[in-house]
N, C-alpha and C positions, 0 to 999 in steps of 0.2 A: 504494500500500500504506500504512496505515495504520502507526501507531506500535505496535512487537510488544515485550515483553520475555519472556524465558523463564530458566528455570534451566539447570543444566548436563543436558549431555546431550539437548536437548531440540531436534531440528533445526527452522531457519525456511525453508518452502519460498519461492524469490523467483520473478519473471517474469521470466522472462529474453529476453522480446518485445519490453521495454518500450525507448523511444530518446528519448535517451541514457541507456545504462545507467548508473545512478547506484544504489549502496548505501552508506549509513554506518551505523557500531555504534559502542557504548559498551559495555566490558568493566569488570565491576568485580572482576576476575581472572580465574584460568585462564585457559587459550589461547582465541583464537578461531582458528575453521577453516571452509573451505570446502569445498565439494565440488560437481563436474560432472556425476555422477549422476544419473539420471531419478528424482527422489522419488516419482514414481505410476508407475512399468512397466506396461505392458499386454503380455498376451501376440497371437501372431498372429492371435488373433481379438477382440482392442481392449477384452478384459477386463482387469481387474486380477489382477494375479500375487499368488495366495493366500501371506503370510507376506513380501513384500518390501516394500522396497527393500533391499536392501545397499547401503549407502552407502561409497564412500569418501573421504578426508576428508585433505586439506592444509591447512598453516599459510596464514593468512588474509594478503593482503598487509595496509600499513595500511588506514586508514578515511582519507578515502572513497576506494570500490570502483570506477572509471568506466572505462567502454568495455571491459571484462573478465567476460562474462556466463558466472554459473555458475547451479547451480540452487538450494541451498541453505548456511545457515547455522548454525554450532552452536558454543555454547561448552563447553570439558572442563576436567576435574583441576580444582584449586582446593578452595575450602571448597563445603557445600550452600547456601551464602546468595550466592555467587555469580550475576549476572544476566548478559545480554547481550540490549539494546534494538537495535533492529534497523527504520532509516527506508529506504525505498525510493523514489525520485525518477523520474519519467521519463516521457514518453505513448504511448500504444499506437497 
């Protein structure tokens, strides 16, 4: 995965295939948070579910993230100028 930064609110989907799982961020505020969640759902028949994900979303441990595979990234609260850079390490 390439080098991602985003505002708040704005989730980073990872790979959670990848070995050795390795994630690190840089928060320039607000919280960062993870979540275990499938960020693309399909339904029983392998479509996308019209209107989702719901995601939900736990305090991030530190950076870096290893051997602890979740599916996405996101940072919240803070000011709007807030960032969160997001590198992903690891081979398939």
């Amino acid at each position: 995965m390439r080098q991602v930064t985003v505002g708040n609110n704005v989730p980073v989907p990872v790979d959670q295939y990848v070995t050795p799982f390795n994630v690190s961020y840089v928060a320039s505020g607000g919280t960062v948070q993870i979540s275990y969640s499938d960020p693309f759902p399909l339904n029983a028949q392998g479509y996308p579910i019209p209107g989702a994900p719901t995601l939900t979303w736990v305090s991030a441990p530190a950076s870096p993230i290893v051997n602890q595979p979740f599916r996405a990234i996101q940072i919240t609260g803070g000011s709007g100028t807030d960032t969160l850079t997001v590198i992903q390490a690891g081979v398939r």
